[in-house]
SEGUTOR-743616 format. One record per residue: y, x, z of N, C-alpha, C in turn; residue in three letters. Coordinates in steps of 0.001 Angstrom, whole numbers, plus 500000, padded with zeros to 6 digits. Layout:
<nodes>
node nv=Y, nu=X, nw=Z, cav=Y, cau=X, caw=Z, cv=Y, cu=X, cw=Z, aa=ala;
...
</nodes>
This chain:
<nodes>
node nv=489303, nu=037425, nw=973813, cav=488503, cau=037727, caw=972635, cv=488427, cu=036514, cw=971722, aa=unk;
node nv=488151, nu=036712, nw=970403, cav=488678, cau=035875, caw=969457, cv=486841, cu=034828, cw=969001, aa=unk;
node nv=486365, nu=034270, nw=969220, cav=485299, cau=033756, caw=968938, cv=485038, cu=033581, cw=967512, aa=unk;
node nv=485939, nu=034109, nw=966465, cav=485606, cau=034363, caw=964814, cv=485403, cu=035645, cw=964517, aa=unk;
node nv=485203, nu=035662, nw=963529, cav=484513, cau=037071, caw=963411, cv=485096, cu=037848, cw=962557, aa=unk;
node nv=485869, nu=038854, nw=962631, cav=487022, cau=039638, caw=961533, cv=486230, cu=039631, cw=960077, aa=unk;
node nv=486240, nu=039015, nw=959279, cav=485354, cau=038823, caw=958095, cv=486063, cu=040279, cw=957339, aa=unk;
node nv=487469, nu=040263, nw=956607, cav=487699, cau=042058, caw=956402, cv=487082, cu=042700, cw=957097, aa=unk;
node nv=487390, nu=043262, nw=958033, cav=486952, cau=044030, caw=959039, cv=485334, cu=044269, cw=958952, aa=unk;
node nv=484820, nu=043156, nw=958795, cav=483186, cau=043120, caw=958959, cv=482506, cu=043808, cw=957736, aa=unk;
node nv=483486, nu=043405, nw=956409, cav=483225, cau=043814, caw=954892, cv=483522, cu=045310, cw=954975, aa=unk;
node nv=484653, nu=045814, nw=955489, cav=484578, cau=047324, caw=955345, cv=483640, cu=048072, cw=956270, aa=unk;
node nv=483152, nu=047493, nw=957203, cav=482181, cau=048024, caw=958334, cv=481030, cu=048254, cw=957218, aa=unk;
node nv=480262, nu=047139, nw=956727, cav=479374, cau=047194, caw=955940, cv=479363, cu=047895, cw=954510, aa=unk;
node nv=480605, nu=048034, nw=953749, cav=480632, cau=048667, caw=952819, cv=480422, cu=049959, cw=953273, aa=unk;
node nv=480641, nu=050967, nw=954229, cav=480676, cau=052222, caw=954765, cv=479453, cu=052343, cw=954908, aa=unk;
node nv=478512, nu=051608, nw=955805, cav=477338, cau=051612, caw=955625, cv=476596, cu=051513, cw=953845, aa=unk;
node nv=476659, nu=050731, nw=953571, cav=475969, cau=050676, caw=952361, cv=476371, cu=052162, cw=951499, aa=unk;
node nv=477517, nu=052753, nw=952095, cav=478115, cau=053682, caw=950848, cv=477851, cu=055039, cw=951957, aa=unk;
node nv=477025, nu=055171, nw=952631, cav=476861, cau=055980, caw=953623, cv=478225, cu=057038, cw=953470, aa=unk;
node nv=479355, nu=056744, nw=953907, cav=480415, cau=057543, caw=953643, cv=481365, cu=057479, cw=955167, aa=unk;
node nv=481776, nu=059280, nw=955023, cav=482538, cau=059486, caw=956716, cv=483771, cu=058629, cw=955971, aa=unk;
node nv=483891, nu=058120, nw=957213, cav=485763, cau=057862, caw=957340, cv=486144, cu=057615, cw=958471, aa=unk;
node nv=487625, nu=057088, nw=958870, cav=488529, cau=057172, caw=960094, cv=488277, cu=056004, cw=961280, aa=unk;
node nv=487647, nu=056132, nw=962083, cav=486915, cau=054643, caw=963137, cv=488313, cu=054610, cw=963999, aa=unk;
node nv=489070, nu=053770, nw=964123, cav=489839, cau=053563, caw=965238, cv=489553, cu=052538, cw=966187, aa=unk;
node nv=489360, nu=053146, nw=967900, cav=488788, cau=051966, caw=968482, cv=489293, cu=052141, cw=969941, aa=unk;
node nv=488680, nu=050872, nw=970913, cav=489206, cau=051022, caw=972116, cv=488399, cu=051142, cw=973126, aa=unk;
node nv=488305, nu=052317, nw=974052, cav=486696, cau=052191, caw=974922, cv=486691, cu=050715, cw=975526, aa=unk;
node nv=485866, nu=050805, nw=976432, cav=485619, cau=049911, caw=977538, cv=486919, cu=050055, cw=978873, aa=unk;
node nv=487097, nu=051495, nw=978574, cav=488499, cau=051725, caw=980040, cv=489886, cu=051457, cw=979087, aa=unk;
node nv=489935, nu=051391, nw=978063, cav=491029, cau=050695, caw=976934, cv=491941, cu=051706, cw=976714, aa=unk;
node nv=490712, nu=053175, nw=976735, cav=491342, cau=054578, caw=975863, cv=491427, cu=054085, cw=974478, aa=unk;
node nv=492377, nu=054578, nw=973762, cav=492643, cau=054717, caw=972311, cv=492215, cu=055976, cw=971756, aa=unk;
node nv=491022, nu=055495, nw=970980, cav=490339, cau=057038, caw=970419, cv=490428, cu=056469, cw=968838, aa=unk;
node nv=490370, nu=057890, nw=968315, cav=490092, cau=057803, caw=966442, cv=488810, cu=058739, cw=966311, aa=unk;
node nv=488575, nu=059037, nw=965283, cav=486653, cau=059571, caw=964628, cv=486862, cu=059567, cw=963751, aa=unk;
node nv=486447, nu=060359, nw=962764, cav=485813, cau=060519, caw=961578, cv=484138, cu=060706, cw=961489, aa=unk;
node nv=483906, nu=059730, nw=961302, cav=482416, cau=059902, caw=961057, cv=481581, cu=058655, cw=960160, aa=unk;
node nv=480761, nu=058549, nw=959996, cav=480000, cau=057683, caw=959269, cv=478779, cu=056761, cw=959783, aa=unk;
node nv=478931, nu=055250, nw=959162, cav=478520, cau=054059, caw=960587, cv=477026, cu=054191, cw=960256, aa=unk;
node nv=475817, nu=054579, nw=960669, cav=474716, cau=054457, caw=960419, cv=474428, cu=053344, cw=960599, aa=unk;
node nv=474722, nu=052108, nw=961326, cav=474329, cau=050700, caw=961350, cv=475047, cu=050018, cw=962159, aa=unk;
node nv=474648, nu=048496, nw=962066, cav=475563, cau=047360, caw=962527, cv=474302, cu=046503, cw=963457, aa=unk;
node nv=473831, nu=046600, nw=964753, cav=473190, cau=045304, caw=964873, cv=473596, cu=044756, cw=966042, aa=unk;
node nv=472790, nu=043660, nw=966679, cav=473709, cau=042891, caw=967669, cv=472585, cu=043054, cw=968802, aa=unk;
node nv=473219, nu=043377, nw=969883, cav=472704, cau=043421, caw=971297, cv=473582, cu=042467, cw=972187, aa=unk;
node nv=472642, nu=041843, nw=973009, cav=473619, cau=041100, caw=974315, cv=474650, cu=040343, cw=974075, aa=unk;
node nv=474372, nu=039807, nw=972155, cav=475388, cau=038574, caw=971922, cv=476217, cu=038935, cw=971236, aa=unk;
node nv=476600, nu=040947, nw=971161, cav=477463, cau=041206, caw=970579, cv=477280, cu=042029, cw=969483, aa=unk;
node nv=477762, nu=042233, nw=968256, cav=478011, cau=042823, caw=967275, cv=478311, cu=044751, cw=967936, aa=unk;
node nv=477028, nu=045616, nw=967300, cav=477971, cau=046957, caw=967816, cv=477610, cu=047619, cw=966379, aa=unk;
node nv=478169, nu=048954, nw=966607, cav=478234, cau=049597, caw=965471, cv=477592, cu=051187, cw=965917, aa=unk;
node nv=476429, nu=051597, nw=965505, cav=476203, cau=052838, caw=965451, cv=476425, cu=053967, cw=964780, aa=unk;
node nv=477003, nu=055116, nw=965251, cav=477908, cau=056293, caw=964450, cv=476600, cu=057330, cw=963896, aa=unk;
node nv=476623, nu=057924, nw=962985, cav=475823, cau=058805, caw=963492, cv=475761, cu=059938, cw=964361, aa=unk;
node nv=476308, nu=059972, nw=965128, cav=476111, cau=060925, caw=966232, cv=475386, cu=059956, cw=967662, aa=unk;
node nv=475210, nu=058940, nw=967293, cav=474332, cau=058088, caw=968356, cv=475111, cu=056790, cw=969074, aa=unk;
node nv=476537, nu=057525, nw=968701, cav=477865, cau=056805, caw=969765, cv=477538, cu=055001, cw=969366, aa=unk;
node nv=477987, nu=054474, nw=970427, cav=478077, cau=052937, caw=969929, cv=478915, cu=052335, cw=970460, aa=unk;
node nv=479997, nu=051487, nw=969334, cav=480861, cau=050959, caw=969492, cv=480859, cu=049049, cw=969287, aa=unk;
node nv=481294, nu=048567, nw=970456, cav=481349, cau=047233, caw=970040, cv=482277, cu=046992, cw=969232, aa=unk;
node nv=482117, nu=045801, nw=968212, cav=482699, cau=045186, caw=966867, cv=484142, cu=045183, cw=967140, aa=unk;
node nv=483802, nu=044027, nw=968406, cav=485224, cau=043574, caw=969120, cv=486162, cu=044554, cw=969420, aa=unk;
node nv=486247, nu=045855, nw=970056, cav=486727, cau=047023, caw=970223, cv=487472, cu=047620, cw=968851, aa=unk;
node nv=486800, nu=047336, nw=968106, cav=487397, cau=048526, caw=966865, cv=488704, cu=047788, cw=966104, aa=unk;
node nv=489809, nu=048536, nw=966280, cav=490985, cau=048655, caw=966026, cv=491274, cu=048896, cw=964204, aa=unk;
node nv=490275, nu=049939, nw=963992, cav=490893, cau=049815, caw=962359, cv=489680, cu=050908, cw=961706, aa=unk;
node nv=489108, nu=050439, nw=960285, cav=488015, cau=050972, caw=959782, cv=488492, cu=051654, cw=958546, aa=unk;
node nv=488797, nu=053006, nw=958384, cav=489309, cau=052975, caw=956994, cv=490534, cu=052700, cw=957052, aa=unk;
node nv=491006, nu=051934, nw=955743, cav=492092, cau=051021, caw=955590, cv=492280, cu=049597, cw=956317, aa=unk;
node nv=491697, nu=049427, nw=956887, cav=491539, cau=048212, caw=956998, cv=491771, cu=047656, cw=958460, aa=unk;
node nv=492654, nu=047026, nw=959188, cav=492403, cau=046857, caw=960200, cv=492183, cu=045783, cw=960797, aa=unk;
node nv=491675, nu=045228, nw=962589, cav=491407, cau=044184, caw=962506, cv=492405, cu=043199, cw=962776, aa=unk;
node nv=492119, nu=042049, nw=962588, cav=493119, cau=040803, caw=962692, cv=493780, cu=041126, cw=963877, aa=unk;
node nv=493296, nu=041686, nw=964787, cav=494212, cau=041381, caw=965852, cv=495316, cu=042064, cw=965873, aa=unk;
node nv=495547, nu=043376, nw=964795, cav=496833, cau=044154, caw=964842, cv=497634, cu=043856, cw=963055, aa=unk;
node nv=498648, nu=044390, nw=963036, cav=499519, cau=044171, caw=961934, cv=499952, cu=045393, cw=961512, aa=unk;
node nv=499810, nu=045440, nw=959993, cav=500603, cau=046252, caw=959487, cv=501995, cu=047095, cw=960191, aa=unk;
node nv=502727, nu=046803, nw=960898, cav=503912, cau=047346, caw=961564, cv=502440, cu=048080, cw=962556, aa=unk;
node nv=501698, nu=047828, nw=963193, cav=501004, cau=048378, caw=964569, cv=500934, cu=049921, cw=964216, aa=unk;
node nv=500504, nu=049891, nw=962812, cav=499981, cau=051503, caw=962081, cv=501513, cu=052442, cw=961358, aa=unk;
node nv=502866, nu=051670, nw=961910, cav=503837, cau=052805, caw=961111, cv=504469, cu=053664, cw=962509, aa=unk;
node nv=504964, nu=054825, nw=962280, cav=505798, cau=055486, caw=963047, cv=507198, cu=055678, cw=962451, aa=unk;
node nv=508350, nu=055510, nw=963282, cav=509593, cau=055820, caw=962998, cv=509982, cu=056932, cw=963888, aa=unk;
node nv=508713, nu=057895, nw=964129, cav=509111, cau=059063, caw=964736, cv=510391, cu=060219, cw=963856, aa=unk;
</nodes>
């Protein structure tokens, strides 16, 4: 885990919030399933050191976990991660 803090990543988290608007959550559980969502982030606060994100349906996702918000994804993946040459 990266001890900086995806500053993109963090800006589109919060813009969604502020703009209370659904969009596409891509993330990774805790067992390191690959899930996607459409839904909308009702809030951002920090428990147990860590940054999570509440959906509105109750779900909560840690910061660190989430793969791509929107457009936007986090540092840890690249543009090539999101194309298919299916």
């Amino acid at each position: 885990m990266a001890n900086t803090m995806d500053e993109p990543l963090m800006q589109a988290v919060e813009e969604a919030v502020s703009k209370r608007k659904f969009l596409k959550i891509q993330y990774r559980t805790d067992l390191n399933e690959y899930l996607s969502v459409t839904s909308m982030i009702k809030k951002v606060e920090e428990k147990d050191g860590a940054q999570y994100l509440e959906l509105v349906n109750g779900e909560e996702i840690r910061f660190d976990n989430l793969v791509k918000v929107g457009d936007v994804a986090s540092d840890e993946y690249n543009s090539r991660d999101f194309t298919c040459d299916c």
